[in-house]
C-alpha positions in Angstrom: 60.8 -0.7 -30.6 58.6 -2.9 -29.1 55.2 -1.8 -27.0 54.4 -3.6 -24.0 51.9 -3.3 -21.7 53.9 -4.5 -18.8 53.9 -0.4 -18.2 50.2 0.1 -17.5 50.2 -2.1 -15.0 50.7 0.6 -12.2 48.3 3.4 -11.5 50.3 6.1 -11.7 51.4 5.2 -15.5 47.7 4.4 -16.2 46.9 8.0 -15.2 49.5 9.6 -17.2 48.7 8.0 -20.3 45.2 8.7 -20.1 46.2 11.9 -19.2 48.5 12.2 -22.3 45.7 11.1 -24.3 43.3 13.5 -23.5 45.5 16.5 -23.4 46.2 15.8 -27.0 42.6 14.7 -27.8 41.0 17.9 -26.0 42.6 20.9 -28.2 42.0 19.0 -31.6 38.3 18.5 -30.5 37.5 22.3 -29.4 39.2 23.4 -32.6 37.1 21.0 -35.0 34.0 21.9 -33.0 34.8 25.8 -33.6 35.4 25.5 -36.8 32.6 23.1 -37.6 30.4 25.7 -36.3 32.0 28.9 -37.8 31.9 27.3 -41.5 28.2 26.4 -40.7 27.5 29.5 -39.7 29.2 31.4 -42.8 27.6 28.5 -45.3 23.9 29.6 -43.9 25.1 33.2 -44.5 26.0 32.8 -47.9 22.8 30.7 -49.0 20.7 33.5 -47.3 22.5 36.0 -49.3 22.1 33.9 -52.6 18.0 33.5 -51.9 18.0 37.0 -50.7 19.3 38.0 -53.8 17.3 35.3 -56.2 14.0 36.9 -54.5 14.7 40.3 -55.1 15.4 39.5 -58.6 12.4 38.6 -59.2 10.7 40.6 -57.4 11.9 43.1 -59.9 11.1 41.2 -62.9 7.5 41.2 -61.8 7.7 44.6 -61.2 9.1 45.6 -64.1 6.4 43.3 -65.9 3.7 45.5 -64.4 4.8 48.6 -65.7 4.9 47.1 -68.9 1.2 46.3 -68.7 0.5 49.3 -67.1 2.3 50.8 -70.5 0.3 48.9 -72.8 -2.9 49.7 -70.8 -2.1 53.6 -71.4 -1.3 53.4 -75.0 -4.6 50.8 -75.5 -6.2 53.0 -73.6 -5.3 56.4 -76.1 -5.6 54.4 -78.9 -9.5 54.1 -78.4 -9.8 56.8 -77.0 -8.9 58.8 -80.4 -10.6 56.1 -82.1 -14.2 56.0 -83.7 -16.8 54.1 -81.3 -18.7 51.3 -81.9 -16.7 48.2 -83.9 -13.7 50.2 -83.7 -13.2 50.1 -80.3 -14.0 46.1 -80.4 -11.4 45.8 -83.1 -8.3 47.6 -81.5 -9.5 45.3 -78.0 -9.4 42.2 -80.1 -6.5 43.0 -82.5 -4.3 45.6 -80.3 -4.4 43.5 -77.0 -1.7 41.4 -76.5 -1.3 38.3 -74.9 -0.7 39.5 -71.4 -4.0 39.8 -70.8 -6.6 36.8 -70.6 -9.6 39.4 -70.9 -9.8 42.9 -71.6 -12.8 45.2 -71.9 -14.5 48.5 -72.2 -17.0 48.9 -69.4 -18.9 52.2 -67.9 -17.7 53.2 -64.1 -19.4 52.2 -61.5 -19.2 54.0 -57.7 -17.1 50.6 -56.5 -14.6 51.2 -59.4 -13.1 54.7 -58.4 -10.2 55.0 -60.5 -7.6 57.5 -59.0 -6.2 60.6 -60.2 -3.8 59.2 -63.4 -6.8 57.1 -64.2 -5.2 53.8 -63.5 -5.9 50.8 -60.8 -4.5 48.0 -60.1 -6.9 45.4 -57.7 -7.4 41.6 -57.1 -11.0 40.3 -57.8 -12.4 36.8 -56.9 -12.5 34.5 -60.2 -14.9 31.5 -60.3 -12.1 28.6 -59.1 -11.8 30.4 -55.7 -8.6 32.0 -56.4 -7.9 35.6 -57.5 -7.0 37.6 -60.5 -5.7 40.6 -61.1 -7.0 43.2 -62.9 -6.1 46.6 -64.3 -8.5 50.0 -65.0 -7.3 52.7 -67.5 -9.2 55.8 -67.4 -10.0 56.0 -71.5 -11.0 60.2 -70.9 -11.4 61.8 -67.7 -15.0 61.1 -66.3 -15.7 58.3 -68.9 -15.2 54.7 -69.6 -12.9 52.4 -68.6 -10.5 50.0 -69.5 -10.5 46.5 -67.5 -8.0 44.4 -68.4 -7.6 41.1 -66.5 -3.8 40.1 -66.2 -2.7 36.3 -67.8 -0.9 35.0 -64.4 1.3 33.3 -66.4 3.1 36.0 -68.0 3.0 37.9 -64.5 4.4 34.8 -62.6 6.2 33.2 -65.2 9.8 32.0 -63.9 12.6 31.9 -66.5 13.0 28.1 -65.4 11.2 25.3 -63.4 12.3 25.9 -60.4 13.5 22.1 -58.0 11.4 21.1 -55.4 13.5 21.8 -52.7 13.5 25.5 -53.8 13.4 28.2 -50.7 12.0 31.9 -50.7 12.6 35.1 -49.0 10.4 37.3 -48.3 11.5 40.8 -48.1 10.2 44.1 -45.8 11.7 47.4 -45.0 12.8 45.9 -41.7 15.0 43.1 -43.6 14.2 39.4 -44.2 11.0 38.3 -43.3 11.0 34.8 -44.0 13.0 31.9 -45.8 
């Protein structure tokens, strides 16, 4: 069958095929468009999900590495207590400590260093390169000296691998998401 154009040469069948055309064109186009924007939507869901996920694990990896020094603190902490003073202390600090911690010391309290009932504190102190470190205080005996240890960031923040450039967050609250 041969197409001519001899047939759109009148108005009316000018109209009708254009008419034709769009009435097929219309439907496909709403349908692609609905479901262009329902699979966008359920894609930014999912990835959302995936960070929300990725942050909270570690967010509980850190956690869970802060009890462990808080642990190590404790037993460090009864370890010198019970032990005899002087060079003994200095040894278990130097031998006992582990690697967590970039410094750790014995040091007398002061009235800014209130240590709470349970005789452990966790804070953030300025450090020389304008940045902060952490730092954990142990109680050794109620009323007496204390144990600062000053927490290796890179054992707190370590990731388990490099994470890409193009990597997002999500920060969590009580409310929900905060941010990504």
């Amino acid at each position: 069958m041969r197409f001519e154009l001899k047939s759109f040469r009148t108005r009316v069948a000018r109209r009708v095929f254009i008419l034709f055309v769009v009435s097929a064109l219309l439907p496909i186009l709403a349908l692609s468009t609905a479901a262009y924007l329902q699979v966008s939507h359920q894609l930014e869901s999912a990835h959302a999900n995936r960070l929300q996920q990725g942050s909270k694990a570690v967010a509980v990896s850190i956690y869970e590495r802060l009890l462990l020094l808080k642990e190590e603190m404790a037993r460090l902490a009864a370890v010198i207590a019970v032990a005899d003073a002087g060079h003994t202390a200095q040894w278990f600090l130097d031998n006992l400590a582990s690697q967590r911690f970039t410094a750790i010391a014995i040091e007398a309290p002061s009235p800014a260093d209130a240590v709470p009932l349970g005789g452990f504190r966790m804070h953030t102190e300025p450090d020389g390169d304008g940045q902060g470190r952490l730092v954990m205080t142990q109680e050794l005996s109620v009323g007496s000296d204390l144990l600062v240890g000053s927490i290796d960031q890179g054992y707190l923040w370590a990731a388990t691998s490099p994470l890409p450039q193009e990597s997002a967050f999500c920060i969590l609250t009580q409310d929900g998401p905060l941010n990504h």
